[in-house]
C-alpha positions as CSV (number, residue, x, y, z in Angstrom):
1,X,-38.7,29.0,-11.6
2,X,-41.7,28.8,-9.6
3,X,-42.1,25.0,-10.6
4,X,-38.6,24.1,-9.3
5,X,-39.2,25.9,-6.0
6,X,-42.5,23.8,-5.2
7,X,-40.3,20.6,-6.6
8,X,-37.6,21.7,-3.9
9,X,-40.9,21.9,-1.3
10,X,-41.6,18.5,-2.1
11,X,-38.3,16.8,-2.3
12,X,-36.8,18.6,0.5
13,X,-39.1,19.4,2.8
14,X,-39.1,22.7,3.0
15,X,-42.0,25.2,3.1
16,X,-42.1,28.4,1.0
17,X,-44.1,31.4,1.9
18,X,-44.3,33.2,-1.0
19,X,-44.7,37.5,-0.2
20,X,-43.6,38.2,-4.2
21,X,-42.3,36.3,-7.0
22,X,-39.0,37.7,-6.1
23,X,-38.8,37.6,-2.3
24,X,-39.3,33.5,-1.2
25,X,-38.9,33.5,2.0
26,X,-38.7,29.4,3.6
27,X,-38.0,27.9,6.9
28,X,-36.8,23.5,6.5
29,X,-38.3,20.8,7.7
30,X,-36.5,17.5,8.2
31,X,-37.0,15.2,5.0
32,X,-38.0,11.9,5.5
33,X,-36.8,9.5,2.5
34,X,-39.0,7.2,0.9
35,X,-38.4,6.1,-2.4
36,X,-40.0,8.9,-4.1
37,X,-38.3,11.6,-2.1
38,X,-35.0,9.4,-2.2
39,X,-35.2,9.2,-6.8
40,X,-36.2,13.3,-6.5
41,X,-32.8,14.3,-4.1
42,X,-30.9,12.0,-6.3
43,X,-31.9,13.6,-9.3
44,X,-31.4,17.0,-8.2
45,X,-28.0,17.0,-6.6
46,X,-26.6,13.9,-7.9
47,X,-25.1,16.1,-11.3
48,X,-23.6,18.4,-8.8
49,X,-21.9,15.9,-6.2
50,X,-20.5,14.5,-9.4
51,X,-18.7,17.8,-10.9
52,X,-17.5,18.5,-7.3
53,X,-15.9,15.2,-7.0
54,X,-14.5,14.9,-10.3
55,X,-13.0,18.8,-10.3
56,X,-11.5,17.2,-6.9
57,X,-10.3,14.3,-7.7
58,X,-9.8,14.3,-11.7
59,X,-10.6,10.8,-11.7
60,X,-14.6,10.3,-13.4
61,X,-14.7,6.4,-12.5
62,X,-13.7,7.5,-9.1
63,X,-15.9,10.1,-9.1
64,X,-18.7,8.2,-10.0
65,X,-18.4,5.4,-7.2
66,X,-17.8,8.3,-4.5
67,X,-21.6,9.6,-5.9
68,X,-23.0,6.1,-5.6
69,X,-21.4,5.6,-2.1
70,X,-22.9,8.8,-1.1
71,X,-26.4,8.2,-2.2
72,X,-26.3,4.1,-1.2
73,X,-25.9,5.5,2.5
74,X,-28.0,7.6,2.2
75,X,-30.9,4.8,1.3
76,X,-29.3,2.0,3.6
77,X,-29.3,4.3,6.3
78,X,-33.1,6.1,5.2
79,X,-35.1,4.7,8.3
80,X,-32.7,6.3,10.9
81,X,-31.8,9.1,8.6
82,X,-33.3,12.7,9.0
83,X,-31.8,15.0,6.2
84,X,-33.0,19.0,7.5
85,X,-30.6,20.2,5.0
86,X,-29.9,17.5,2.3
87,X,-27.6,20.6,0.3
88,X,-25.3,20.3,3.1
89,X,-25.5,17.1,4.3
90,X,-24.7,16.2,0.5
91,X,-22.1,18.7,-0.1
92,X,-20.2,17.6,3.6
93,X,-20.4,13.9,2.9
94,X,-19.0,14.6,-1.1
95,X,-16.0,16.4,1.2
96,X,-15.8,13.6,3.3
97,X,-15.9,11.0,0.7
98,X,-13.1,12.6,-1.6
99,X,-10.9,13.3,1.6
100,X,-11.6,9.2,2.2
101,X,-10.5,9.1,-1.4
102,X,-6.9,10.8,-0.9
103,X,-6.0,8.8,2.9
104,X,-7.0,5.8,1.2
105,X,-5.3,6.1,-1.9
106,X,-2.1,7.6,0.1
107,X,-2.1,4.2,2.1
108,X,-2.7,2.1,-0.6
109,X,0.2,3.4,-2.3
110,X,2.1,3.0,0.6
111,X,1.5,-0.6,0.9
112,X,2.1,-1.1,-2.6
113,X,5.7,0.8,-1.9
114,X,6.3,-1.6,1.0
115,X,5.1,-4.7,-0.7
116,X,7.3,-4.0,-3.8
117,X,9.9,-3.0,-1.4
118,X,9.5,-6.2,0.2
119,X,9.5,-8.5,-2.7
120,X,12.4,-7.0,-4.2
121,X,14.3,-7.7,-0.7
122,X,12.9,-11.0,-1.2
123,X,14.4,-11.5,-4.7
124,X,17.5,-9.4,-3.8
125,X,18.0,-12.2,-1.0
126,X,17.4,-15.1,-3.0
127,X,20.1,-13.7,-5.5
128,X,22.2,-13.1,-3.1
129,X,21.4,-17.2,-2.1
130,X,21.6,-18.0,-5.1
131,X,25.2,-16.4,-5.8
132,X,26.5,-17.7,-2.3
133,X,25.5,-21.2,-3.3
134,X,27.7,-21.0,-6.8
135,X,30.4,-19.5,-5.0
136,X,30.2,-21.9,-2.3
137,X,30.3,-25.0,-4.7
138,X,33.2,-23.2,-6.7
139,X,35.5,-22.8,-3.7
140,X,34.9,-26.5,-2.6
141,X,35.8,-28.0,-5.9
142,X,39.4,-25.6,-6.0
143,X,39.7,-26.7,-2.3
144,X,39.7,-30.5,-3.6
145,X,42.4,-29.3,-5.9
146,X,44.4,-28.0,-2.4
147,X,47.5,-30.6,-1.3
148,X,46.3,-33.1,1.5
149,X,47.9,-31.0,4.7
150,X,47.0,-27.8,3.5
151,X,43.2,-28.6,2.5
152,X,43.1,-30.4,5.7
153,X,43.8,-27.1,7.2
154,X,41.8,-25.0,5.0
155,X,38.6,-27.1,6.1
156,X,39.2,-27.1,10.2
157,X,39.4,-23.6,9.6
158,X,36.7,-22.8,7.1
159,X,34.2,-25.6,8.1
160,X,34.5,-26.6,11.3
161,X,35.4,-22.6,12.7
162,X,38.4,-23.9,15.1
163,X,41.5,-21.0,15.7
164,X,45.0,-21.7,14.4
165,X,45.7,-22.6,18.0
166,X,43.0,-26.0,18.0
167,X,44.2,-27.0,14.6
168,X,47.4,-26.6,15.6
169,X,47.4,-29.2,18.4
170,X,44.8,-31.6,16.9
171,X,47.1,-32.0,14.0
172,X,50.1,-31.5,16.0
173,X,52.0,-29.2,13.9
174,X,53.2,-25.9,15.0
175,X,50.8,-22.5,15.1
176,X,52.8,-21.0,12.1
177,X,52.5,-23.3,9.9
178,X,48.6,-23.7,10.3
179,X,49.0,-19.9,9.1
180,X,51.3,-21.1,6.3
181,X,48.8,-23.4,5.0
182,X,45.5,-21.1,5.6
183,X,47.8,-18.3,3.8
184,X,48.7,-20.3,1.0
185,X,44.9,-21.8,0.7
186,X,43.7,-18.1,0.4
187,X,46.0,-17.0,-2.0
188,X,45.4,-20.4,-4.3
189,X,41.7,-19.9,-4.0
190,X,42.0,-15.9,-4.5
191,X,43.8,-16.6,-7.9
192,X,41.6,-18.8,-9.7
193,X,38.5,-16.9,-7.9
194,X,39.3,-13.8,-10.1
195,X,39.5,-15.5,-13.2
């Protein structure tokens, strides 16, 4: 016991005034890291940052890299980096880290959601083109199979967007019987359509 406590002096920088092998009485220091001090704090709390990460997030890969990350700050950030209570600062960034852990995972799945989301519009639409473009070659080969007046009709109407009343005057045939031939178009196309 007394061994561990004069490691913890050395790694951590604290001093211990001893009164009785019972009572240890100690005031911190900040620790600086060198390499020697960095290996010591890793090997005394890394075990623990691990089980706390892993109870949190379940996950031991994940758990692992959040440990690493942890500790890789800690040494690419040594020379600016003054740890007066390396428990705590440890224990706080573990918290951090795993909180990281949930946002990130929360808004990965997100975009995942939106990006499968999105392709399936994608492929829903390019059905859907797909589909149009059979239908659409369908209705033009029954529409050759229309009489000459009435296709005529059918195709001012359907291609070319003009009202009864323009094909009506451009062909020179009364209003109601552009509505003859567009009704009996329809009904020709509707019948073999539902085959």
């Amino acid at each position: 016991m007394l061994l561990k406590l004069i490691l913890n002096k050395y790694i951590c920088g604290y001093i211990y005034e001893l009164s009785t092998p019972d009572n240890i009485l100690f005031k911190t220091l900040p620790l600086e890291i060198d390499s020697e001090s960095f290996e010591a704090l890793y090997s005394l709390y890394s075990k623990r940052i691990y089980r706390i990460c892993l109870r949190d997030i379940g996950d031991e890969d994940e758990a692992a890299n959040i440990v690493h990350n942890i500790f890789l700050n800690i040494w690419e950030n040594r020379s600016n980096l003054t740890l007066d209570k390396p428990e705590h600062y440890l224990m706080r960034s573990a918290k951090l880290q795993v909180l990281k852990y949930f946002r990130d995972k929360k808004s990965h799945e997100g975009h995942l959601k939106n990006a499968l989301s999105d392709y399936q519009d994608a492929n829903h639409n390019t059905e859907d083109a797909i589909q149009y473009q059979e239908l659409r070659r369908e209705v033009n080969v029954l529409v050759m199979q229309l009489p000459h007046q009435c296709r005529r009709v059918y195709k001012m109407k359907d291609l070319d967007g003009k009202s009864t009343g323009q094909i009506a005057e451009e062909l020179q045939i009364s209003v109601s019987a552009v509505k003859q031939h567009i009704g009996k178009a329809v009904f020709f196309l509707r019948a073999r359509l539902q085959r």
